[in-house]
C-alpha angles and dihedrals in degrees: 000000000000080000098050086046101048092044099049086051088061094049088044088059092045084056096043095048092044093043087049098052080044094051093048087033094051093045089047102053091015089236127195096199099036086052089054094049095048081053100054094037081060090056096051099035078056080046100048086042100046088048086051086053102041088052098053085053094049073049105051089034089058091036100236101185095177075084113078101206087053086045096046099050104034149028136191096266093054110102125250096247088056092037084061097052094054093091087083099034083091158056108248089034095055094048083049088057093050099052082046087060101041096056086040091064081033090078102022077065091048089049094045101044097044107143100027131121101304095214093065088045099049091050086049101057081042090062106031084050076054101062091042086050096059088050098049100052090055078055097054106033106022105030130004118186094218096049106139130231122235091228110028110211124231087237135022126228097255126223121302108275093232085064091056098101132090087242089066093050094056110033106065086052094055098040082057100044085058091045087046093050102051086063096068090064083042088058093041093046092062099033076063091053091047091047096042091226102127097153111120094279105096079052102053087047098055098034093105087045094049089049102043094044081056085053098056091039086052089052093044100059091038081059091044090049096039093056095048088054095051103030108033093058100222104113089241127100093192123044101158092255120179083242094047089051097053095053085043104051099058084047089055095043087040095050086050088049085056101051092042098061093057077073098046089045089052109030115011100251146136087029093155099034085046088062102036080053094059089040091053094044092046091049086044098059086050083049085057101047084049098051087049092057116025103077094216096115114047109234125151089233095059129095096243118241122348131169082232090091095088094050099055092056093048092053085045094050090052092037091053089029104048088037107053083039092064090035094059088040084063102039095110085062097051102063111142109253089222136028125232101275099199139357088231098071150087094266088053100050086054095061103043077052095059091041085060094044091045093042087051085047100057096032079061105037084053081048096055094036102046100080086060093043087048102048085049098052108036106019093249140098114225107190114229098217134201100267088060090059092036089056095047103039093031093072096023076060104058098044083061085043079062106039091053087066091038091051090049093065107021117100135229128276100349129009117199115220095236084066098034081055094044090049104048109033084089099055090043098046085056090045088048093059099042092058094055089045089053086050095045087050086058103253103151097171107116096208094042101055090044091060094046096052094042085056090048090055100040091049094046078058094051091042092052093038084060096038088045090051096041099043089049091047088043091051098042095042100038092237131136110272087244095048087048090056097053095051091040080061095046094049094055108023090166098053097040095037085053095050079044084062088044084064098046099058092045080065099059090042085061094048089044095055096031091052092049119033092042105025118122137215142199138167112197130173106204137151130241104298096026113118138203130208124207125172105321097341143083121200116203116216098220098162150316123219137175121245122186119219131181103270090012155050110215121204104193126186112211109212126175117209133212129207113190088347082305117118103237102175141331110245114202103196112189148193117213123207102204121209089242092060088263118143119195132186104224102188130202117216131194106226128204127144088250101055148333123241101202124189136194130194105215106159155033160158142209081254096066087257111160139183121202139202121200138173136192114211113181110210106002089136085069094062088058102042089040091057079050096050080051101052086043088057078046104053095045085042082067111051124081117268118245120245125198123165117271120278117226107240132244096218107012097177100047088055093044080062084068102047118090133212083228108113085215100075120078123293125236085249093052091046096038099041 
């Protein structure tokens, strides 16, 4: 079967190579054949890849330990569910994943797209073909997942503890499904730029790729998030890791991509910065690959030193290179069709939105980057630390915080202040007087009663961008105001699930502030029957015993809790002693949409001495149902709206009394459907 997989990689690369020279060859001399032929070399390069992958899985699945990456990852006691997931615990496996993915939306595009201008096609099968090909070369020459070993064990070493937890299997697939997908608008982008049609287009055909790939990318770092706040056994879920950067960075840039087409959809508008945003988000995924396994920044979530570092960068050097040279070659052609009319608008509000993301973007990206400059240059690492990011995303956060509630109400083109005035005395009477109300209940941190009133005052303008659309729908279609909210939501997916997403990331606005400007913590070292209070509650030491397992001892603490003198749940908290030498902190947390109570056990003695850490994070809850609210505005974004013919009304004047002149509100076609 190693022999199938491995030989089924260098034929791949054989396909790729060759469906690569047809695509460019096909757009160049707008070849039918050579079309045909760059078709058909997707399919089977999908074909060559899927059989690799299939046979590591039949590898790791047998346990065939003659081969080293089977033998590095897993072992006969791992479990089946984690087994499978192996294909992506490690270097080669995940590069195998990733050339998977890449000839799979290879032909999804070629599905989808059946009938349309054959040039463009043909240069995006060229330079999709492109990307596989880079991977697959690491796979054949620098590290190939079914390379033998010369003395097969009787065992293999398993897979790292710490990767041990549903959050770690999925979250490397969807983190590259959103890398992977960003790639499809990337192709299409420059397809646009070799074809010279740089109209929207290439936009309005990628819109459901760019937002699914966000999605997954969204998913990917909750997961990410989720499992360092569980398994790592710090309290914390974000701690400005390289890695972390690196999933973070193509999500900001993404997110402004998103935004910044609106403009060019509507106006015309941010031709140029539209491209040079899915360029940078593309390079950045490939940033991120690179940081993951290279080696060359120390993370607990990379893959340790690899010789892959130069290649990356090589790859990286032609991608940025051969793309702004052709973009500046078609910069005549992407004027913008119309200029910024006011500084008081939607577009404006835009922009001043994607300066912010892309400003976040690189503060973080130097961040991430400057041990390794300054090692270069000056022979020393200098190690970039959490309160640098904190000061720079922390302010730059709350000014998009902002924006998302100005953007709500704000028109097109130009706003007058009488209906500025008119629109937003409501959401910031309400911001007005919860501010006052968080500084009557006592709360004192700055930051922490800005946010909270910022996200106040942009949820009060979603909530009256919904009641506005479905009052005037219900009024003019005689339908109750719920049914007409549904059916306002049907009839513009993309506006209302974006306004879904709104009121998702005023959630986590509200988990990160409340988990870190009011979060408590205590270490305590206390004997059976001993307790510890902490905020409202008081956690009771009963006992602590050992457990042997089959790969590890378990020594497990047994704590009751109290809530108001009322028992509310037991907590074991554990340390593991893993065969290997390994020692792992495996916490228990009491969970409640109000607040976690997370406990460690990081200590102990033959006389039952423990010592305790324990830590109390309000709304937490709120960070990770928040990511979900988001990925729910995602998914119904990106489905198509619903169109039915126009209704007569019932009363047409008294709804035209609801209807405003703002561009803003709802149009007829988004409340008629």
């Amino acid at each position: 079967m190693a022999n199938i997989g491995s030989g089924s990689l260098l034929i791949a690369f054989i396909v790729a190579v060759f469906t690569a020279c047809a695509g460019f060859g096909a757009a160049t001399w707008k070849s039918v054949p050579l079309y045909k032929s760059a078709k058909r070399g997707s399919v089977v390069l999908f074909l060559f890849i899927s059989t690799s992958i299939l046979a590591l899985i039949y590898l790791l699945i047998t346990r065939d330990f003659s081969i080293k990456y089977v033998a590095s990852y897993t072992s006969k006691s791992l479990p089946l569910f984690y087994t499978i997931s192996a294909v992506w615990a490690g270097q080669a496996g995940s590069l195998l994943f990733w050339a998977w993915l890449i000839s799979f939306f290879t032909i999804i595009v070629l599905r989808t797209n059946r009938g349309k201008e054959q040039q463009q096609l043909a240069y995006i099968v060229g330079i999709l073909a492109s990307v596989a090909v880079f991977f697959i070369m690491l796979l054949v020459f620098a590290t190939n997942p079914f390379a033998r070993m010369s003395t097969p064990p009787q065992d293999g070493m398993g897979m790292n503890p710490m990767l041990i937890n549903p959050g770690m299997v999925f979250h490397p697939p969807t983190l590259y499904l959103g890398y992977v997908g960003f790639t499809i608008p990337f192709a299409f982008a420059i397809a646009a730029l070799l074809t010279g049609r740089l109209d929207a287009r290439w936009i309005k055909t990628t819109r459901r790729w760019t937002i699914m790939s966000w999605i997954f990318l969204t998913i990917g770092n909750l997961f990410g998030a989720y499992w360092a706040y569980v398994e790592l056994g710090w309290g914390g879920y974000w701690a400005w890791d390289p890695v972390e950067n690196a999933g973070i960075l193509p999500w900001l840039t993404g997110t402004a991509f998103l935004h910044s087409v609106m403009i060019q959809e509507k106006r015309g508008m941010l031709k140029v910065w539209n491209i040079v945003l899915i360029i940078v988000t593309f390079a950045l995924t490939i940033f991120g690959t690179f940081i993951t396994r290279s080696g060359i920044i120390s993370s607990v979530h990379s893959f340790g030193v690899s010789n892959l570092g130069p290649f990356f960068i090589a790859f990286l050097a032609v991608l940025l290179v051969f793309s702004f040279l052709l973009l500046f070659y078609r910069r005549t052609a992407l004027r913008s069709s119309h200029q910024l009319d006011s500084f008081i608008s939607k577009e404006s509000t835009f922009l001043y939105n994607n300066l912010l993301l892309a400003g976040l973007a690189f503060a973080i990206f130097w961040g991430t980057i400057f041990p390794i400059i300054s090692e270069a240059v000056r022979g020393v690492k200098i190690t970039v630390g959490p309160p640098f990011f904190n000061q720079v995303a922390v302010p730059i956060g709350l000014a998009l915080l902002l924006l998302t509630g100005v953007c709500s109400l704000i028109s097109w083109r130009k706003a007058t202040v009488h209906n500025l005035l008119r629109r937003f005395i409501t959401p910031l009477i309400v911001a007005a007087l919860s501010f006052v109300l968080f500084l009557i209940i006592g709360l004192r941190s700055f930051y922490a009663i800005i946010s909270l009133t910022l996200s106040t005052f942009v949820l009060t303008t979603i909530l009256i961008e919904f009641f506005n659309g479905a009052r005037t729908r219900a009024i003019m279609r005689s339908e109750h105001v719920l049914l007409a909210l549904w059916r306002l939501v049907l009839h513009n997916k993309r506006r209302y699930g974006g306004y879904i997403i709104h009121i998702g990331v005023i959630m986590v606005f509200v988990g990160i502030t409340g988990s870190t400007a009011f979060k408590k913590e205590i270490v305590a070292t206390i004997k059976p029957g001993d307790s510890i209070s902490i905020a409202n509650y008081k956690l009771k030491y009963e006992d602590i015993a050992a457990n042997q397992r089959k790969d590890y001892q378990a020594i497990t603490a047994r704590l009751s809790i109290k809530r108001n003198d009322k028992i509310v749940a037991e907590l074991l908290p554990q340390k593991r002693f893993y065969q290997g030498k390994e020692v792992t902190t495996e916490v228990d947390i009491f969970k409640s949409l109000r607040e976690d109570l997370y406990v460690i056990l990081a200590d102990y003695d033959q006389s039952k001495k423990a010592t305790f850490k324990v830590l109390y994070n309000p709304l937490v809850s709120w960070l990770w149902y928040g990511g979900f609210m988001m990925i729910l505005g995602g998914l119904i974004a990106i489905g198509p709206d619903r169109r039915k013919p126009r209704k007569k009304t019932r009363n047409p004047r008294a709804a035209a009394s609801f209807v405003s002149e703002e561009l803003a509100v709802p149009r007829h076609d988004e409340i008629y459907g």
